[in-house]
C-alpha positions as CSV (number, residue, x, y, z in Angstrom):
1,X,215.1,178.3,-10.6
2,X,214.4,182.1,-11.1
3,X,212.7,181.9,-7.2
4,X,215.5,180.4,-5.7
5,X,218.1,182.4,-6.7
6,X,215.7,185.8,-5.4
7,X,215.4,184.1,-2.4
8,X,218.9,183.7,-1.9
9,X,219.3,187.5,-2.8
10,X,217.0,188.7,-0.2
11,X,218.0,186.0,1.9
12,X,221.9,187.7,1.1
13,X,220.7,191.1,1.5
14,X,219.0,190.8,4.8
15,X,221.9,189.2,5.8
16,X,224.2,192.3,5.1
17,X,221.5,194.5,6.6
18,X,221.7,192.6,9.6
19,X,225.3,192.0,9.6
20,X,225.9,196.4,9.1
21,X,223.6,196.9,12.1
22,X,225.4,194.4,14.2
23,X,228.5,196.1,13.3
24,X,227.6,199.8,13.9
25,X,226.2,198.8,17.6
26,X,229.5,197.1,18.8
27,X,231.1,199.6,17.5
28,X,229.0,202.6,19.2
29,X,229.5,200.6,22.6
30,X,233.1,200.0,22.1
31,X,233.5,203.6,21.6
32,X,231.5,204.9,24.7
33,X,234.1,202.6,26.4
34,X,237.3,203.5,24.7
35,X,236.4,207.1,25.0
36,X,236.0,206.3,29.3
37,X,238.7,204.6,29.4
38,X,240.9,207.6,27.6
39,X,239.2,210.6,29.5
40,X,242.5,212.2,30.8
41,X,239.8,214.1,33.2
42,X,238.9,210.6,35.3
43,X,241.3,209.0,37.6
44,X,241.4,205.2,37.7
45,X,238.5,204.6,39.9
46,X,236.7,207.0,37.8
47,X,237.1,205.4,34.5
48,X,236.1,201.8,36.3
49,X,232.8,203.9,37.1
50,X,232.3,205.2,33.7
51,X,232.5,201.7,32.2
52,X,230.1,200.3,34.7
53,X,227.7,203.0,33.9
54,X,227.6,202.2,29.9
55,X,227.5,198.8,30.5
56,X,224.2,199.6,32.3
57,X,222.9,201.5,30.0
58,X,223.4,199.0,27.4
59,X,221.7,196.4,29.6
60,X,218.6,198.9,30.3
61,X,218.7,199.7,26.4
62,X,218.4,195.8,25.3
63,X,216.0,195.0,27.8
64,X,213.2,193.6,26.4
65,X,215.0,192.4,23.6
66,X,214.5,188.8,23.8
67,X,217.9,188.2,25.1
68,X,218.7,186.1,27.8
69,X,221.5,187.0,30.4
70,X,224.0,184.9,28.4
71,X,223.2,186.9,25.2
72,X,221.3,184.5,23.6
73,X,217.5,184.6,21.9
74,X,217.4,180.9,21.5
């Protein structure tokens, strides 16, 4: 009984771990976005460019991953 209730823990904790990493990557990318979209410096066109440069560096940063176009491992 002792086991499975450590493996849940572990099973819990690398859950969290997981789960915080997750987090702090969307919210890093979000920001690199927001912070485009809000430069008072760009115009319009600008800003469009800025977004499509982030979103391909996140694609050149998680290639390799394992991830398939749709986003998916499995």
């Amino acid at each position: 009984m002792a086991t499975v209730a450590a493996d849940r823990a572990l099973i819990e904790a690398v859950v969290a771990e997981m789960s915080a990493g997750i987090e702090c990557a969307v919210d890093f990318w979000i920001g690199q976005i927001e912070d485009a979209l809000q430069d008072p410096r760009l115009t319009t066109l600008g800003r469009l460019n800025a977004v499509h440069e982030i979103v391909s560096e996140y694609r050149r940063t998680t290639e390799g991953s394992g991830a398939r176009g749709d986003g998916y491992v499995a």
